[in-house]
C-alpha positions, -999 to 999 in steps of 0.1 A, spaced: 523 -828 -684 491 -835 -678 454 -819 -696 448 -805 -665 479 -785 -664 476 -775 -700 440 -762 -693 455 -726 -676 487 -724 -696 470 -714 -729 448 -685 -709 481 -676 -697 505 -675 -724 473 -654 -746 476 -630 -719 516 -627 -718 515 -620 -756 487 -597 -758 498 -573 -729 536 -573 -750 514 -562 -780 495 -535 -762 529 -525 -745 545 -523 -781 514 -502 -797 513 -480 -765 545 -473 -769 547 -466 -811 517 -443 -801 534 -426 -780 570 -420 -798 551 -410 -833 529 -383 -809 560 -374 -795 576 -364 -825 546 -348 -851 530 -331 -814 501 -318 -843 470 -331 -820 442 -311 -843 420 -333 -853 425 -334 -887 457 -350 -880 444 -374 -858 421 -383 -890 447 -384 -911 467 -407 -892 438 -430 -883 431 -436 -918 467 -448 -928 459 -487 -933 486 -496 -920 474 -481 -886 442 -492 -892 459 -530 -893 476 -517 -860 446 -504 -841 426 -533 -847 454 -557 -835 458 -534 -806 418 -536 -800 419 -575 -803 450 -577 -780 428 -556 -758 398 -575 -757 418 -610 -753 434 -596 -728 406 -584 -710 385 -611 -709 411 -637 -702 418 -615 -672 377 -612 -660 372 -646 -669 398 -658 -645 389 -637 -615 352 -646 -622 355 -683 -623 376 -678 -590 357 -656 -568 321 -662 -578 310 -693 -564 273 -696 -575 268 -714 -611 241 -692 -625 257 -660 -614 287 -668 -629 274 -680 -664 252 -642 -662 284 -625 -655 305 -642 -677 279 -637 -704 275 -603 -697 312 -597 -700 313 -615 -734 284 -596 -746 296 -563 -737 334 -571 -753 317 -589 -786 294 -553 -783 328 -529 -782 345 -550 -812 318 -541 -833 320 -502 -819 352 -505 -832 347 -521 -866 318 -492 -870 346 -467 -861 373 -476 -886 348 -478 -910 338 -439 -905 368 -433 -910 370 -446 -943 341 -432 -955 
């Protein structure tokens, strides 16, 4: 197989195992609401500050922005043909995700606090 091949198959495969994650997490979201259907917001706070789904959400958030950009990455080096617009765009997308990760990070530490 040659480089050339390889250079998609690792955008790919990231992609493939970060939508099973979010899949997964959506899913042991949604069976531990299911079951404790307390949706105050205490609760909410309670649960969010359980390390373990602390550990969890921040995978999940990860997962998410891989995911995402892999996905905007790929359409944008395919459809948008001039150079400079695309490096703006692409930029702009990896400002924006690198901007929500730390929105996160500043989240979960509120949390804590």
């Amino acid at each position: 197989m040659s480089m050339v091949a390889l250079e998609g198959l690792r955008p790919w495969i990231l992609q493939r195992l970060t939508a099973v994650y979010l899949l997964l997490y959506v899913f042991y979201v949604a069976v531990y609401w299911l079951f404790f259907n307390s949706f105050t917001y205490n609760h909410w706070l309670q649960w969010l500050s359980d390390d373990s789904n602390q550990i969890l959400l921040s995978l999940f958030y990860l997962s998410m922005l891989i995911h995402s950009w892999v996905g905007i990455r790929d359409v944008l080096l395919d459809y948008i043909k001039p150079f400079l617009l695309k490096l703006l765009l692409l930029f702009g997308v990896a400002l924006f995700l690198i901007g929500s990760g730390f929105w996160l990070i500043k989240i979960l530490m509120m949390v804590k606090a």
